[in-house]
KOLFI-580169 format. One line per 4 residues: their letters; for each residue x, y, z of C-alpha. Coordinates in nm, 2 decimals. Each point is the difference from the previous one (the first is absolute). Last residue first. Layout:
// residues N
A	X:Y:Z ~ ...;
// end
This chain:
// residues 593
XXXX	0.03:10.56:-0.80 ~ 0.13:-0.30:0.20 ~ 0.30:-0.17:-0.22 ~ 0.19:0.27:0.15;
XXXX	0.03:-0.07:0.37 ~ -0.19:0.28:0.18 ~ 0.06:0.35:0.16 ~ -0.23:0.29:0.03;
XXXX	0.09:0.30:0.08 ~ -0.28:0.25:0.17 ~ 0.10:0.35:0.03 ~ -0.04:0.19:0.32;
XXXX	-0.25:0.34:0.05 ~ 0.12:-0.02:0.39 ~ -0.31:-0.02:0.23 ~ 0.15:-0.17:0.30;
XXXX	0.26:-0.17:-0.19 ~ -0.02:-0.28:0.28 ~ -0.41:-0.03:-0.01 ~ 0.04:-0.03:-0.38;
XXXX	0.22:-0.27:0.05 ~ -0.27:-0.18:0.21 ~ -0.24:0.09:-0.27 ~ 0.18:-0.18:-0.23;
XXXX	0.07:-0.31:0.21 ~ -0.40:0.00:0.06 ~ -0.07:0.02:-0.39 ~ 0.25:-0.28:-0.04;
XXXX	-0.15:-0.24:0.26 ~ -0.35:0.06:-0.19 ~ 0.13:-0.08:-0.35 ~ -0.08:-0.36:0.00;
XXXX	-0.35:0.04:0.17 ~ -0.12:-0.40:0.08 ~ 0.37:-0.11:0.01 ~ 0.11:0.28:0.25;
XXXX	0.39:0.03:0.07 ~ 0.14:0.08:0.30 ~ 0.09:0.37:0.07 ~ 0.33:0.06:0.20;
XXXX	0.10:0.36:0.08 ~ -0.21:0.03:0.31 ~ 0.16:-0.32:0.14 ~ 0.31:0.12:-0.01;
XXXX	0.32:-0.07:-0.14 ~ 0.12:-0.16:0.30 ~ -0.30:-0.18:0.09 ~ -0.06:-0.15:-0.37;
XXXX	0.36:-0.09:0.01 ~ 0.02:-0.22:0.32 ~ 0.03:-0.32:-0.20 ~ -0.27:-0.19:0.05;
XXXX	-0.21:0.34:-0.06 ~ 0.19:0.06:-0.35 ~ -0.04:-0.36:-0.09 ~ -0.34:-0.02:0.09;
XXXX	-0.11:0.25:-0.22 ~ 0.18:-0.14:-0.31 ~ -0.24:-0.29:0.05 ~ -0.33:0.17:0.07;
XXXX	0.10:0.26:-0.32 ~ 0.09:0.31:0.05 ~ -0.15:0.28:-0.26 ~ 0.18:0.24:0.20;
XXXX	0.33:0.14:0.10 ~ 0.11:0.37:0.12 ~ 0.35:0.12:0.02 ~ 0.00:0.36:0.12;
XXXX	0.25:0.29:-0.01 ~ 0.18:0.17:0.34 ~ 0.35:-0.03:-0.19 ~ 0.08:-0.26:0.30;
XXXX	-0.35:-0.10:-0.09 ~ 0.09:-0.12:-0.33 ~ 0.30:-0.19:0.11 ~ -0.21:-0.17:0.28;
XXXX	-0.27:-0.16:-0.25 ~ 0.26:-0.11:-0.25 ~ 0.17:-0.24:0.29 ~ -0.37:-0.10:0.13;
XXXX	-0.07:-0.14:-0.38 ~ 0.41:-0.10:-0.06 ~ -0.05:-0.21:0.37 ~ -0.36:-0.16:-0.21;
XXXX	0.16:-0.10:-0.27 ~ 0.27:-0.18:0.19 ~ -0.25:-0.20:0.21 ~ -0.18:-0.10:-0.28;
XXXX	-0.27:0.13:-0.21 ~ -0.09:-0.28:-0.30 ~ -0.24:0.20:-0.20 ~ -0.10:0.34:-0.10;
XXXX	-0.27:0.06:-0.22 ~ -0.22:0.22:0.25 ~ 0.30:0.14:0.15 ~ -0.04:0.37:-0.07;
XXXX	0.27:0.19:0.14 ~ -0.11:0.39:0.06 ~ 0.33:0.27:0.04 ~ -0.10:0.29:0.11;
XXXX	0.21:0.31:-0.01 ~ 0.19:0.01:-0.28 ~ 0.19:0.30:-0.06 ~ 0.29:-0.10:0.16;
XXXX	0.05:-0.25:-0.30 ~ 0.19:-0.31:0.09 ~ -0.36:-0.23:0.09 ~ -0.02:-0.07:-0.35;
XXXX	0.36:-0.12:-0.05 ~ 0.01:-0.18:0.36 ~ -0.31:-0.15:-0.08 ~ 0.13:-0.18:-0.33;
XXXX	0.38:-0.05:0.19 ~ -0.20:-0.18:0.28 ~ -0.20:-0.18:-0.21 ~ 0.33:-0.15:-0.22;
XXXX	0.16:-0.07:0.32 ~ -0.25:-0.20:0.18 ~ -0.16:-0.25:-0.29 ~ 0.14:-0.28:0.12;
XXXX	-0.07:0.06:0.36 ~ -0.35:-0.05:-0.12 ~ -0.22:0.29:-0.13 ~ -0.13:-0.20:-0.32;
XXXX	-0.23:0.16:-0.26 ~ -0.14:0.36:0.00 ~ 0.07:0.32:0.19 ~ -0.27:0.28:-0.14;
XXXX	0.18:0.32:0.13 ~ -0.20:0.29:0.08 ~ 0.16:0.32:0.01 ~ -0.10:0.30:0.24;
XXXX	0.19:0.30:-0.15 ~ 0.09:0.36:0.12 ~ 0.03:0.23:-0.29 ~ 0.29:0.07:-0.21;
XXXX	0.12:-0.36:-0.03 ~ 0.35:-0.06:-0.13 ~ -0.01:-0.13:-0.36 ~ -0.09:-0.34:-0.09;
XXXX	0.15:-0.10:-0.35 ~ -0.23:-0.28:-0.16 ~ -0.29:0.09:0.13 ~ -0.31:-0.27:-0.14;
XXXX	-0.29:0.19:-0.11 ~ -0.39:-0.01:0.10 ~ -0.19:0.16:-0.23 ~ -0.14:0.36:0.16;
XXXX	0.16:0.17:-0.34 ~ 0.20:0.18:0.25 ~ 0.12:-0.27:0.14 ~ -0.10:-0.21:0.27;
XXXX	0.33:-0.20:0.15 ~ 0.08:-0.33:0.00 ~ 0.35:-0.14:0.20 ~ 0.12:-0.36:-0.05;
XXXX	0.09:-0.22:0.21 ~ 0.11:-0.31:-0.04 ~ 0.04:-0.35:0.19 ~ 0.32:-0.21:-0.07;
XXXX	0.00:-0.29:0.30 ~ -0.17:-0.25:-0.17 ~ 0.15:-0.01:-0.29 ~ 0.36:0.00:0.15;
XXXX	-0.17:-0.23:0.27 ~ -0.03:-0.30:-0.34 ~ 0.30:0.12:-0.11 ~ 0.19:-0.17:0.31;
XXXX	-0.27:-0.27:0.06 ~ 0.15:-0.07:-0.39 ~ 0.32:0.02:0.06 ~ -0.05:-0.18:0.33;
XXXX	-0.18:-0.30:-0.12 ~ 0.24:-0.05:-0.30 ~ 0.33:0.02:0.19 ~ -0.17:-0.26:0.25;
XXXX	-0.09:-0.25:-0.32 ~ 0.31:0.05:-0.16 ~ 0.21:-0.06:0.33 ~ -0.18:-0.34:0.04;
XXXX	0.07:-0.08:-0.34 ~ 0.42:0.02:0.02 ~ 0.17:0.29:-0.17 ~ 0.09:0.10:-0.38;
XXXX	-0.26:-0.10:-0.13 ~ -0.30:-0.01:0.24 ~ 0.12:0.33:0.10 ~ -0.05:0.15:-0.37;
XXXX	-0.37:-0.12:0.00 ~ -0.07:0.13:0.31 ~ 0.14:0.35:-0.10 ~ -0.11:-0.04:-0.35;
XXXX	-0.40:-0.07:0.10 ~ 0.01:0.24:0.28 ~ 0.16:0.29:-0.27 ~ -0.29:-0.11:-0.24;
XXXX	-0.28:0.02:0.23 ~ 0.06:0.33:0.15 ~ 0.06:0.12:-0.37 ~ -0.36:-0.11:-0.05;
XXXX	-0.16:-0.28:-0.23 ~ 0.27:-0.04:-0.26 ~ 0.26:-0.22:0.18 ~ -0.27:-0.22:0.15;
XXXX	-0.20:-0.02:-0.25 ~ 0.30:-0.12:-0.22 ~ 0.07:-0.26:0.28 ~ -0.34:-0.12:-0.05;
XXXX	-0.01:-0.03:-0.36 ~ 0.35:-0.13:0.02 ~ -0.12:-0.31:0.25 ~ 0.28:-0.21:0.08;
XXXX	-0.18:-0.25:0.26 ~ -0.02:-0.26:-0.31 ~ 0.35:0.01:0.00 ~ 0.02:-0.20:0.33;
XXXX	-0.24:-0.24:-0.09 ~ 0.19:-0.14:-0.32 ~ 0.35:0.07:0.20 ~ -0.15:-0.25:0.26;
XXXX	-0.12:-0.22:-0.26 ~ 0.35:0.02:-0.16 ~ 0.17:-0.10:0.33 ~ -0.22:-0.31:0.10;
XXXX	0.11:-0.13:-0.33 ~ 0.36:0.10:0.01 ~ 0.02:-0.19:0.37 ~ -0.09:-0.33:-0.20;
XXXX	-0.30:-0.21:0.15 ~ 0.11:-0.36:0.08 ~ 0.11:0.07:0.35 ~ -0.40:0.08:0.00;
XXXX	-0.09:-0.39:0.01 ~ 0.03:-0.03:0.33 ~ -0.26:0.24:0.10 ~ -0.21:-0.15:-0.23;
XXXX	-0.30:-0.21:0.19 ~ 0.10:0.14:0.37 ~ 0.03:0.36:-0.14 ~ -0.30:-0.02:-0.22;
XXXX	-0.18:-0.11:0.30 ~ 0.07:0.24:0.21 ~ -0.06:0.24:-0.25 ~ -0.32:-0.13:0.00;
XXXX	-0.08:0.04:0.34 ~ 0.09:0.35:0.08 ~ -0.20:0.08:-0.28 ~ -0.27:-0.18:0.10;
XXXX	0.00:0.20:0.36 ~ 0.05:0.29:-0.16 ~ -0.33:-0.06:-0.18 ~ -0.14:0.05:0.31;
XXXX	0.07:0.37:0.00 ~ -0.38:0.02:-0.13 ~ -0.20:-0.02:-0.34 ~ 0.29:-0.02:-0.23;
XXXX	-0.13:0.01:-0.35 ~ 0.34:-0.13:-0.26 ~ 0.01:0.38:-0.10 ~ 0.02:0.10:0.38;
XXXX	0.26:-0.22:0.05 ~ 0.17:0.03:-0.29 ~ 0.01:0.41:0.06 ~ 0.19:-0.08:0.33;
XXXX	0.25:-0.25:-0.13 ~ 0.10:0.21:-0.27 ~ -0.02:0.32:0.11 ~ 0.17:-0.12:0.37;
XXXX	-0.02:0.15:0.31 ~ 0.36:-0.10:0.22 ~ 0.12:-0.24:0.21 ~ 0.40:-0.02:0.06;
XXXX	0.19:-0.34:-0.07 ~ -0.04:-0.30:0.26 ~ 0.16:-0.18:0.19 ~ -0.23:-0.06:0.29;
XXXX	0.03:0.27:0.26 ~ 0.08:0.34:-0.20 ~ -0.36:-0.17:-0.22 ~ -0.21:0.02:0.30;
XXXX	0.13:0.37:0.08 ~ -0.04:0.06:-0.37 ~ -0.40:-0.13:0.02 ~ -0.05:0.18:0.33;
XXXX	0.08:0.30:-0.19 ~ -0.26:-0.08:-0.29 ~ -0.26:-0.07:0.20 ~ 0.00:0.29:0.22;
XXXX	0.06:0.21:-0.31 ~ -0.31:-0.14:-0.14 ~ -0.19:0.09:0.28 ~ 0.05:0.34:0.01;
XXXX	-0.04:0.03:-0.35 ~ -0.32:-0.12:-0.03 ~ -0.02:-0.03:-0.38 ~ -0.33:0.16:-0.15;
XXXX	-0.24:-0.12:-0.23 ~ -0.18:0.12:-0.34 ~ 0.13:-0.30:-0.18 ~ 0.24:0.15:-0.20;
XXXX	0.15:0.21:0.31 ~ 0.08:-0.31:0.23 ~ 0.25:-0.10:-0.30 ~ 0.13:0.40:-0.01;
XXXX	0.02:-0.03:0.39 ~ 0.15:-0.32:0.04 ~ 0.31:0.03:-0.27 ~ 0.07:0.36:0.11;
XXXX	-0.02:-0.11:0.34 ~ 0.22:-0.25:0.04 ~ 0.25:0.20:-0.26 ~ 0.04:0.24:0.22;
XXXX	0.03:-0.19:0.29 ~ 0.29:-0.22:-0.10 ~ 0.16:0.30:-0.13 ~ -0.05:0.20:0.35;
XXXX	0.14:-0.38:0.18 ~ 0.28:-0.04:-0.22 ~ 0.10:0.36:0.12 ~ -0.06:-0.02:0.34;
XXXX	0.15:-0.33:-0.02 ~ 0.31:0.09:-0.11 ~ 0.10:0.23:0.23 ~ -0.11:-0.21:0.26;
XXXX	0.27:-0.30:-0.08 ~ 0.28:0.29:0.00 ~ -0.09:0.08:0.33 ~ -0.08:-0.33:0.16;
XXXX	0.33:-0.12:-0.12 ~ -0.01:-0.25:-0.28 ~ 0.21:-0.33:0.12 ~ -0.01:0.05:0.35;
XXXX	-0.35:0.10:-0.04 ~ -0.12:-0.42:0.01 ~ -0.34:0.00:-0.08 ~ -0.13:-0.32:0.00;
XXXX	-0.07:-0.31:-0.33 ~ -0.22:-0.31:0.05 ~ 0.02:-0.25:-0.24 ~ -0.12:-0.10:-0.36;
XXXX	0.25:-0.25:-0.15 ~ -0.28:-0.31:0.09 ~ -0.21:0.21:-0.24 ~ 0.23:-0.10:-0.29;
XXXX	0.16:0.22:-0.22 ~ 0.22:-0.06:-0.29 ~ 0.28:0.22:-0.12 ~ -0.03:0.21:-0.31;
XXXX	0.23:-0.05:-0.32 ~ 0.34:0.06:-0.14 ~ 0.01:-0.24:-0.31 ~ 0.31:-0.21:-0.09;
XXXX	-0.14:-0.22:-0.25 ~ 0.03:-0.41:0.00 ~ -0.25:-0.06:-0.28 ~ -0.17:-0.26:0.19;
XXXX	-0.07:0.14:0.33 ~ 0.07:0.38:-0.04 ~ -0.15:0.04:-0.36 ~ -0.28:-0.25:0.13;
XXXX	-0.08:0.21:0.29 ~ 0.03:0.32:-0.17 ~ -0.24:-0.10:-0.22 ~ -0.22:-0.08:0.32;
XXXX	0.08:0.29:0.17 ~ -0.09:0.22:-0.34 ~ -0.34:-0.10:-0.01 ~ -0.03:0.01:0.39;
XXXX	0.11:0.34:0.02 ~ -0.21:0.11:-0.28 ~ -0.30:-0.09:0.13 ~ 0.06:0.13:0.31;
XXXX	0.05:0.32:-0.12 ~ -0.27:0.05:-0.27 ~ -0.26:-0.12:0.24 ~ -0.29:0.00:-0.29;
XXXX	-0.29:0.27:-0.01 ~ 0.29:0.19:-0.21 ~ -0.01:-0.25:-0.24 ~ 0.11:0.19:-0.35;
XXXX	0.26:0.25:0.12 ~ 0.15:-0.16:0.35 ~ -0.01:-0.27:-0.15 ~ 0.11:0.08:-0.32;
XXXX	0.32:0.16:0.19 ~ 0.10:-0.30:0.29 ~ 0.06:-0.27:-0.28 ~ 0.25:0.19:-0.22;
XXXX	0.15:0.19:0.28 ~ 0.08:-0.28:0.19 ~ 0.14:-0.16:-0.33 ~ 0.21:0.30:-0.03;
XXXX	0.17:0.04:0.38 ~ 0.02:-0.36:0.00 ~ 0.24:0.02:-0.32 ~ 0.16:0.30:0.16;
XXXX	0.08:-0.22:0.32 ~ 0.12:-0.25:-0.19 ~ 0.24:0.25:-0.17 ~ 0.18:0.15:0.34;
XXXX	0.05:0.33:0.04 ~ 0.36:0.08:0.10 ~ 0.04:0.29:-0.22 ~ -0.30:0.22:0.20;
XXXX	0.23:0.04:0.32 ~ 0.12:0.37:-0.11 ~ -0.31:0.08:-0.08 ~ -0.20:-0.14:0.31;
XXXX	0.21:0.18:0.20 ~ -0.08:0.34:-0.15 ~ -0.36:-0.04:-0.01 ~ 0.00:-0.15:0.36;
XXXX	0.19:0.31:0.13 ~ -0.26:0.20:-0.19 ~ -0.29:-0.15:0.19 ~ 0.15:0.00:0.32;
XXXX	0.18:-0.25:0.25 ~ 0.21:-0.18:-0.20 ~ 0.20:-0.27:0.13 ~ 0.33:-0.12:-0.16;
XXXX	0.24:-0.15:0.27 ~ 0.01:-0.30:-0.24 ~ -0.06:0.12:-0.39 ~ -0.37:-0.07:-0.10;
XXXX	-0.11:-0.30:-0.13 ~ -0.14:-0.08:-0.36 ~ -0.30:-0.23:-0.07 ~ -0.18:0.28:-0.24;
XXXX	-0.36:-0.04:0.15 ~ 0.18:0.01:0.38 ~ 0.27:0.25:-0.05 ~ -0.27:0.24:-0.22;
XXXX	-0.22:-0.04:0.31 ~ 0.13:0.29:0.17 ~ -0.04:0.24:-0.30 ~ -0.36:-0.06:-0.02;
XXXX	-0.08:0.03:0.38 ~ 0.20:0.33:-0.01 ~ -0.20:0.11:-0.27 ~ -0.37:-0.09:0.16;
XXXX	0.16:0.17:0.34 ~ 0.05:0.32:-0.18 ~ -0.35:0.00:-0.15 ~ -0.16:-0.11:0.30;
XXXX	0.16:0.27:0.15 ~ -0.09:0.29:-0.26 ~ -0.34:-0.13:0.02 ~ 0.00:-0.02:0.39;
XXXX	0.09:0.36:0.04 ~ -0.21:0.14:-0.26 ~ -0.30:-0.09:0.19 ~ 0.05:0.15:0.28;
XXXX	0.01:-0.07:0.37 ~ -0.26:0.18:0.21 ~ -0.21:-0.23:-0.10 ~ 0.19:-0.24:0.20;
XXXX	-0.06:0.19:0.32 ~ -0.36:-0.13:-0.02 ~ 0.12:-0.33:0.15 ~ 0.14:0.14:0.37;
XXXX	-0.31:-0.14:0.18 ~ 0.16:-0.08:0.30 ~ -0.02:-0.36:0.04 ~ 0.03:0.00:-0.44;
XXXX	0.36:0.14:0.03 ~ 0.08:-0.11:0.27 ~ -0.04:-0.38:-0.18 ~ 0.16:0.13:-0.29;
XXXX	0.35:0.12:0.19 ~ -0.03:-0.36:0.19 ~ -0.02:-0.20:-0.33 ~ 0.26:0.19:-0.18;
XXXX	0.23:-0.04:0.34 ~ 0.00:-0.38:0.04 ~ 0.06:0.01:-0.43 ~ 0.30:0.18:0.04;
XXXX	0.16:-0.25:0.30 ~ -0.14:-0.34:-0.20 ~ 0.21:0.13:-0.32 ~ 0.30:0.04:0.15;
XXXX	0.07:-0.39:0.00 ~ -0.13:-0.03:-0.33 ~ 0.19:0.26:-0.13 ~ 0.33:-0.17:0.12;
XXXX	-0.06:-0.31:-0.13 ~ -0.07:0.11:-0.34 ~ 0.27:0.21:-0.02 ~ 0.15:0.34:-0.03;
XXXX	-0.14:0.21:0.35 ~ 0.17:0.29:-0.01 ~ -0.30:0.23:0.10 ~ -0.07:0.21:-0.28;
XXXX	0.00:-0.34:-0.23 ~ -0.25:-0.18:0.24 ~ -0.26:0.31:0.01 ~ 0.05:0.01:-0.36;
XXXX	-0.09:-0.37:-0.02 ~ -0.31:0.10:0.26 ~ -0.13:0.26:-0.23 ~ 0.04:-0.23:-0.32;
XXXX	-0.24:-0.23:0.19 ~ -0.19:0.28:0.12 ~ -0.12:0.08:-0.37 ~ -0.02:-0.33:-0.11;
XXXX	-0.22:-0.11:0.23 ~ -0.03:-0.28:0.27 ~ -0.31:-0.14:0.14 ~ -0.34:0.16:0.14;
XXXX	-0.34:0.02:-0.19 ~ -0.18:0.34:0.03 ~ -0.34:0.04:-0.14 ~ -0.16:-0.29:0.16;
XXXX	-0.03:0.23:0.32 ~ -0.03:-0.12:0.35 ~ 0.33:-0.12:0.09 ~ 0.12:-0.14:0.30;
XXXX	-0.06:-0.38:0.02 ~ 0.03:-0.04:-0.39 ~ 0.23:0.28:-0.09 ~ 0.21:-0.22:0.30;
XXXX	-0.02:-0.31:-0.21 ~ 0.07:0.21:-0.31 ~ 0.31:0.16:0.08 ~ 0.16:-0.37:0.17;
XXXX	-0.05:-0.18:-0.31 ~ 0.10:0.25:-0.24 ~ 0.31:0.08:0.23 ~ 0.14:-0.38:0.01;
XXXX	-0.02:0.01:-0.39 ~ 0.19:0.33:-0.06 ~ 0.23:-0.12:0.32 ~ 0.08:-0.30:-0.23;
XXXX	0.16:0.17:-0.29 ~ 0.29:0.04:0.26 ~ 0.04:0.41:-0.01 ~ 0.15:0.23:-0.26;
XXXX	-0.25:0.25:0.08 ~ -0.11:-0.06:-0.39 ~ 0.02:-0.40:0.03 ~ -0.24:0.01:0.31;
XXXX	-0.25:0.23:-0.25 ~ 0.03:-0.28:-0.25 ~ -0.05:-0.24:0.19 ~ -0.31:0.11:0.15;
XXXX	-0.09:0.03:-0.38 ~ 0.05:-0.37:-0.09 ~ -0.29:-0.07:0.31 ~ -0.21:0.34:-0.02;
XXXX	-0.21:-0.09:-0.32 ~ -0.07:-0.35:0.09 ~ -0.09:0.08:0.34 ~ -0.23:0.31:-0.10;
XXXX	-0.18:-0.20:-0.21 ~ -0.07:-0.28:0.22 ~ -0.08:0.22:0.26 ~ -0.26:0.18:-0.27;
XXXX	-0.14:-0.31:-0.04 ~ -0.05:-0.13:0.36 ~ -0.17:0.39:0.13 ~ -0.22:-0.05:-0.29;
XXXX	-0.10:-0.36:0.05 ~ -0.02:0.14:0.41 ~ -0.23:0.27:-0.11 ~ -0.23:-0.23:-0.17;
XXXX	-0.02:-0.19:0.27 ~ -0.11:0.17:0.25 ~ 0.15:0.25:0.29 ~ -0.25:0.22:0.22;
XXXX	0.25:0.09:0.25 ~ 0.31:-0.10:-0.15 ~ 0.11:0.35:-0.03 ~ -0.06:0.13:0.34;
XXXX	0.20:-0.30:0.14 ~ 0.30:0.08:-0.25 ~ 0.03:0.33:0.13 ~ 0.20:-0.12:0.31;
XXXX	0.20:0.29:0.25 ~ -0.19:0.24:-0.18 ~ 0.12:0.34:-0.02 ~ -0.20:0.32:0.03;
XXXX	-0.08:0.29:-0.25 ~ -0.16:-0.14:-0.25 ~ -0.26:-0.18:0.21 ~ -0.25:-0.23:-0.11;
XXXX	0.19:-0.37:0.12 ~ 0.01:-0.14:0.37 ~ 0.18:-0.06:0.25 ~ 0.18:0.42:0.01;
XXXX	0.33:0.08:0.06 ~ 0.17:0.34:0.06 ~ -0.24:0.13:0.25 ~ -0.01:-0.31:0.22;
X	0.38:0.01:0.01;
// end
């Protein structure tokens, strides 16, 4: 374990079992007013939206609160980056609602019994991830993916609240589990909405909209859910209206929750965590590294992930809903002047306190209120200019975008998100694994030409192939069939690969290396290699290759003299013509003249 933990902070590469020492080393005042104010903040901010994101995953509004509290005390104790505040998100809120829907599981109740069994396994899968150092295979993920998800899941998050800003129910037994199932449901339900819920539905809008325009320094959200719970307090108290609101919370509700996989099998429970967890991760990072960016830092990413997966495993144990990066919370945070992951600690605090001041009072706040400033938010993710880039950038780009996109439709989230990283993974090796060749020949103009129509050769040939780009097992077949064309004409005799730009030799490459090797010396011709690099090199001797080709036909490369290893593979095939007045054909990819 002593490699994978360190005691104390500097390394990037380790994890620290407690980063908050490191920080408070050298503590003063002025960083604790700023580490207090932006707690504040953050608290104010993340209270009514907590709810929010409990209310999308169709959870108690309660686990949104529980889950700020215990995301930030453990992005205190195990965080060391003020760039990345935990809690829930919208994003994985919607993700774990699909989750819910793909898996049966209808009610309230019932997805807060599961809930504890996905979360368990988020947390582990991060916390691997960051012992072993797995982070940088996010990159590997692109782009596109998580636009075309986010824009699925912002949809699906709009249609599902329709029920809830509209007052209607939907038919019993109904239970949609994707975002066209929702649409059509939805429609057919729309004629019972109720009025008062429409009249809430307006005034909310009518308070929530110029702040959000005209204040934005102001908590837009929670000020609008206490302006409209206390005029829905005296519509309710004194004017005697049916409204459907919120349930109170009180901390004495908060209590321990356990995995229990009788309920969601193992299986099942897994499948959705991966996928929760690669979303939850993504947008971790995206948020942390572009806030670490514009102030010339870096996120440790290691470390974060740590943090983060201990954080779900915390929250699987304490009803709570699933921890996440937030924008908002994140970028207020670093706005408001955080100095260290202490604020965390005033966070953590604070909404506390809000929760033993008000928690009462929020079975006064109308369920179409919380609604609409969850559709609010959730729009805002619907970027056209984005999406447009995304459709017009490459064809690649456009086909991951609709595949993804498509899924998210017509299937559950989780099945978007996996449809989109193997499409794209998919094209991704088609690119990868497409070299060319090209043959040039001197003409008689003595500029060099490309042959388009290769006639047999009349003289005996040594040709020299410039192999370029990946040789992994991807790329097998199409190298093969290149070398198998060139090396198809009797009249070649020496066949010279230069593997100067060649990268990524596996195991595969290098049987298709020896396997070319043998034919041509069944037809007593030559296969002769240079320009090898160190790495390439030790591939072919690791492998057995470099004996059983030969030595004597191998010529590493020389960074100091760049043609030197080609000079000797010509004047090896020389040796094996023995004189013979042979043609020289070069071959290169075609952007190389």
């Amino acid at each position: 374990m002593k490699a994978l933990f360190k005691t104390t902070g500097g390394s990037w590469s380790s994890i620290s079992p407690f980063p908050i020492a490191g920080q408070l080393k050298g503590y003063t005042r002025g960083k604790l007013a700023s580490d207090f104010r932006a707690g504040f903040n953050v608290a104010v901010l993340s209270f009514p939206v907590n709810m929010a994101y409990a209310l999308v995953a169709g959870l108690p509004i309660s686990y949104g609160i529980f889950s700020g509290i215990v995301a930030a005390i453990i992005g205190l104790l195990l965080c060391n980056s003020v760039y990345l505040t935990f809690g829930p998100s919208n994003a994985t809120a919607v993700m774990l609602l699909s989750s819910f829907a793909a898996g049966g599981i209808a009610t309230e109740a019932a997805r807060a019994a599961a809930l504890p069994n996905i979360l368990l396994l988020v947390g582990i899968i991060m916390i691997l991830i960051s012992i072993f150092k797995l982070t940088f295979l996010i990159s590997y993920i692109s782009r596109t993916v998580i636009i075309a998800h986010v824009t699925s899941s912002a949809l699906l998050i709009v249609a599902n609240q329709m029920r809830n800003m509209l007052g209607f129910e939907y038919p019993e037994g109904s239970a949609p589990t994707t975002l066209i199932d929702t649409i059509v449901v939805t429609f057919n339900s729309i004629g019972g909405t109720q009025w008062e819920s429409v009249i809430i539905v307006l005034i909310t809008f009518a308070v929530f909209l110029p702040l959000k325009k005209f204040a934005k320094k102001l908590p837009a959200e929670g000020i609008t859910l206490i302006v409209v719970g206390i005029m829905c307090y005296f519509a309710v108290e004194y004017g005697g209206m049916e409204i459907d609101r919120l349930n109170g919370v009180t901390a004495s509700s908060w209590s321990m929750s356990l995995p229990d996989y009788n309920i969601l099998g193992i299986k099942e429970s897994a499948s959705f965590a991966l996928a929760i967890a690669l979303l939850a991760i993504i947008e971790a990072f995206s948020i942390g590294k572009s806030l670490a960016s514009q102030k010339a830092d870096r996120l440790d990413t290691n470390q974060s992930m740590f943090a983060l997966g201990t954080a779900n495993v915390a929250c699987s144990l304490s009803s709570s809903t699933l921890a996440s990066g937030s924008l908002t919370r994140s970028t207020l945070a670093v706005n408001s002047g955080a100095k260290t992951t202490l604020f965390n600690l005033f966070t953590a605090v604070f909404t506390l306190i809000i929760l033993l001041m008000f928690g009462s009072s929020i079975a006064y706040v109308p369920k179409a209120t919380l609604a609409l400033i969850v559709v609010y938010t959730s729009v805002t993710l619907i970027k056209p200019r984005v999406i447009k880039m995304a459709l017009k950038s490459t064809m690649s780009d456009a086909i991951v975008f609709i595949a993804t996109f498509s899924v998210g439709v017509f299937a559950t989230l989780d099945d978007a998100i996996y449809t989109g990283i193997i499409v794209s993974i998919m094209l991704f090796l088609k690119k990868a694994s497409a070299p060319e060749v090209v043959e040039y020949e001197v003409g008689e103009d003595g500029e060099l030409g490309i042959v388009h129509d290769k006639k047999e050769r009349a003289e005996p040939e040594v040709s020299i192939v410039h192999v370029e780009g990946n040789m992994f097992f991807g790329a097998s077949d199409i190298l093969q069939n290149q070398l198998r064309r060139i090396a198809a004409d009797p009249n070649l005799k020496i066949l010279i690969l230069k593997l100067r730009n060649a990268i990524n030799l596996d195991a595969t490459s290098a049987m298709d290396l020896e396997e070319l090797s043998k034919r041509m010396a069944q037809t007593k011709r030559t296969l002769l290699i240079c320009e090898v690099r160190p790495d390439i090199m030790r591939v072919l001797k690791a492998s057995g290759v470099y004996n059983s080709i030969g030595a004597d036909k191998i010529f590493e490369n020389d960074d100091d003299n760049p043609t030197l290893s080609a000079a000797r593979a010509i004047r090896k095939a020389q040796e094996y013509l023995k004189g013979e007045n042979a043609k020289v054909t070069i071959y290169a990819k075609q952007n190389e003249k």
